[in-house]
N, C-alpha and C positions, 0 to 999 in steps of 0.2 A: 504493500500500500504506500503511495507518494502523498505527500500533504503539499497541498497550494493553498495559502493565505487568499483570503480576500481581496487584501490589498495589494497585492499582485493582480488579480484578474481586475479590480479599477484602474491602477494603470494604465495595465495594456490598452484594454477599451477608451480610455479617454486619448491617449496615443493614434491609434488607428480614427477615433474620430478628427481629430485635427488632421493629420496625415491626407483620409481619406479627401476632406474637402480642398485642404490644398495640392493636392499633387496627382496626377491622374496615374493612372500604374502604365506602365511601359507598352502593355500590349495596347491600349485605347490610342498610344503618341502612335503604335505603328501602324496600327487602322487610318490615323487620320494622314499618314506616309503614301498609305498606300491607294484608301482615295483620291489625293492630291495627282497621282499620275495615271490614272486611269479616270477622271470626271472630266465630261467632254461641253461641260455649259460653264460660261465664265460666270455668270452669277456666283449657281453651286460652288465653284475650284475658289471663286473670293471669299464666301462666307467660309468654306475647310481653313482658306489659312487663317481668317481670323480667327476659329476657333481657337487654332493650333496655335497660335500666339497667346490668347486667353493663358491659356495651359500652362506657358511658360512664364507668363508675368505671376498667375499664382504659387506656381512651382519657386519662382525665384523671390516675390515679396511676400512670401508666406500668408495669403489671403486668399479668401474662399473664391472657387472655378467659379462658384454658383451664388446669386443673392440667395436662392432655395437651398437651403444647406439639409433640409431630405427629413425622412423621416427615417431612424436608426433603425434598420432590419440587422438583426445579431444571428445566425447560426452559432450552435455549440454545439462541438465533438468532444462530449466526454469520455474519457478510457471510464472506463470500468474497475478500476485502480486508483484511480485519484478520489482523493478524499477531500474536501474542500471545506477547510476551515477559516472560524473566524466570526463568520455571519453567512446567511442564506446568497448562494450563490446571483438568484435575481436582482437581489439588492445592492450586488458589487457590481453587476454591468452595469442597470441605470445610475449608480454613482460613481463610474468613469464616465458616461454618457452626460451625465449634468456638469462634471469638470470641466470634460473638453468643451463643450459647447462654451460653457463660461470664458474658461481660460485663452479659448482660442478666438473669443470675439464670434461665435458661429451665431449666426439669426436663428433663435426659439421658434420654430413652426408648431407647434402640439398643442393642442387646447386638449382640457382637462375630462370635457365631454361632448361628444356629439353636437348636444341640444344649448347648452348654457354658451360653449367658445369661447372659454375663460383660459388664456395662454397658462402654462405650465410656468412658464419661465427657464425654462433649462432645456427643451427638446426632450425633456422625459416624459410616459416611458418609452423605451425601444418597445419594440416587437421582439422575439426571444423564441429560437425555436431547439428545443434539445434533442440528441441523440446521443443514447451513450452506446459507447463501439469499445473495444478489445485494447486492451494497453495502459498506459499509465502516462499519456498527456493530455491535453487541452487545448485543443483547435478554437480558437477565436475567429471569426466572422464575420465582415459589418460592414453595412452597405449604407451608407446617405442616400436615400428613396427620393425622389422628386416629388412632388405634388401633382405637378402638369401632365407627369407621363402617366404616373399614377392612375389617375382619372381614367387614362383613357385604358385602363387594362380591361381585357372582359376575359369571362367564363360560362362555357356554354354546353350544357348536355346532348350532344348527338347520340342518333342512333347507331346499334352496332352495324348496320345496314348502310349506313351512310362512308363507314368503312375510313379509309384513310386520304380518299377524293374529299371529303367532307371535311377531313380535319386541314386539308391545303386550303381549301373555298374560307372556313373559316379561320385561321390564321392571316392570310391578304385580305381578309374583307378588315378581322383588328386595323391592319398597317393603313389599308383606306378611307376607315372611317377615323385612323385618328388625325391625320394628314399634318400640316405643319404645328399644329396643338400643341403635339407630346412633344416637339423640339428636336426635329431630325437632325443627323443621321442617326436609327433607332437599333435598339438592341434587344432583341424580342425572348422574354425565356418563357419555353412552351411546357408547359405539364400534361399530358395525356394518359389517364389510365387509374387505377383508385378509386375515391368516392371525392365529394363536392371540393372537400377541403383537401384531401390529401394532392389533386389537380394543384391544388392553389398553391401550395407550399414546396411543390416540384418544380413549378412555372420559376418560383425567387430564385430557390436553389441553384438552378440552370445557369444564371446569368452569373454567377460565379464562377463557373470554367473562363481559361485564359481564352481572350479573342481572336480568332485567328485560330486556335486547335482543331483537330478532327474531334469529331465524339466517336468513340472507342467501339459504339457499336456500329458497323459499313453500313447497316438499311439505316441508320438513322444518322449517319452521315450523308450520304447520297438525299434525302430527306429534306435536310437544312439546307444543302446545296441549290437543290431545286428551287426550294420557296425565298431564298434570296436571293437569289436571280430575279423570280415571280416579283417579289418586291420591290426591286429598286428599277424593274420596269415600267411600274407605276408613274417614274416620273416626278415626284413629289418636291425629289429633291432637299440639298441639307436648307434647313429652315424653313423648307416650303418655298424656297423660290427655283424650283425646276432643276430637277440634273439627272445624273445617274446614280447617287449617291443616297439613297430614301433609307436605309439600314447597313451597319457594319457588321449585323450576326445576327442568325437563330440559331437559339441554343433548343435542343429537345431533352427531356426527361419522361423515361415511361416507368408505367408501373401497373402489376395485375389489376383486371377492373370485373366487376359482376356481369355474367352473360349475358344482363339484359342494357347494360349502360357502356356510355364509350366519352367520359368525362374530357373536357377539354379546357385548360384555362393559357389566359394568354395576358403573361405581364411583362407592357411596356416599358422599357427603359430608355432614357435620352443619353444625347452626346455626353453628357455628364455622367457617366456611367464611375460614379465613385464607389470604389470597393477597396478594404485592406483585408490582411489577415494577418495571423499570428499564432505560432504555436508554444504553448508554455509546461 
């Protein structure tokens, strides 16, 4: 058995929240590389480099990519081994999560409920998804969620009949109906397979694989290939002003589903694709 303090996993976490908003990760600068030579509209190829300049003024004055500094999506890979002491482990992320946000100057998006829309003050709570897996570390997780792309995620129960034509028709219709909104160029993480919610929490997960990788499974590579292709023939373009450039990745996640359902969820991500991690 390993022992991890608390105050160990608020560190990290409040780390990875600054990190995450100021500095994009390496695969997102080489997405935005390598639409720059292949985007055939000068609109599109002007807004990529402005992006791409974004990137580096926050990279380099250590200030948010985003005035939306997101909403904290955390994954935890717990071993099976670690023992986490101190205090209850939820309460040391959301109290890295309200550090950083403080400490790093990050805009409070979180209201307290729904109905009242009474800010938090600190960007708490995260969202908080656990798994515990085999060993004795602690995979940290965390994603600055946008609002804007946010919105336009959807979730939608096909038939099993409708088959895998259905889950293409619905994925490009997401990308179409959210058009310049979610803040192209988009990064779509798909969930297929499970029940309502287990879709929905494979959809996040996804967009955590590096950009630019293959997925490990060939049919659901060849898969993503296809419908991003399908998507950035759309047209849409980065920002919505027209190009080739309308998505830099669909990522897939599947998982067994009951013989009578073929769950589908589809969570957009923008240019802003803020993610860190951390293993402790």
């Amino acid at each position: 058995m390993r022992d991890i303090h608390v105050s160990a996993i608020s560190d990290a976490v409040k780390k990875l929240c600054m990190e995450a908003n100021w500095e994009l990760e390496s695969d997102m600068l080489r997405a935005f590389d390598r639409a720059l030579t292949t985007e055939r509209s000068p609109a599109g190829k002007h807004v990529l480099q402005i992006l791409k300049e974004n990137a580096q003024l926050a990279k380099t004055k250590r200030i948010p990519y985003c005035q939306d500094t997101g909403f904290v999506v955390c994954f935890v890979e717990l071993g099976q081994d670690v023992h986490v002491t101190g205090g209850p482990l939820y309460e040391a992320i959301n109290q890295g999560v309200s550090q950083g946000y403080k400490e790093g100057y990050l805009r409070a998006s979180i209201v307290r409920s729904p109905f009242d829309r009474v800010n938090t003050g600190d960007n708490t709570p995260a969202v908080i998804h656990l798994d515990v897996v085999p060993g004795a570390a602690m995979k940290i997780m965390v994603m600055a969620k946008g609002g804007g792309c946010e919105n336009r995620s959807k979730y939608k129960m096909l038939t099993p009949a409708e088959g895998v034509e259905g889950v293409k028709e619905w994925v490009i219709e997401c990308v179409r109906t959210a058009g310049p909104d979610a803040c192209p160029p988009l990064i779509l993480g798909v969930g297929v397979g499970g029940t309502f919610e287990k879709s929905a929490i494979l959809s996040k997960r996804a967009l955590f694989r590096e950009l630019g990788s293959p997925n490990p499974d060939p049919t659901l590579d060849a898969l993503e290939k296809e419908l991003l292709d399908k998507a950035n023939r759309l047209g849409i373009g980065p920002q919505g002003y027209g190009g080739d450039t309308t998505a830099f990745g669909i990522h897939i996640l599947t998982y067994p589903c009951h013989i009578t359902s073929l769950p589908v969820a589809v969570t957009i991500e923008c240019h802003a694709h803020r993610h860190k991690e951390v293993t402790l």
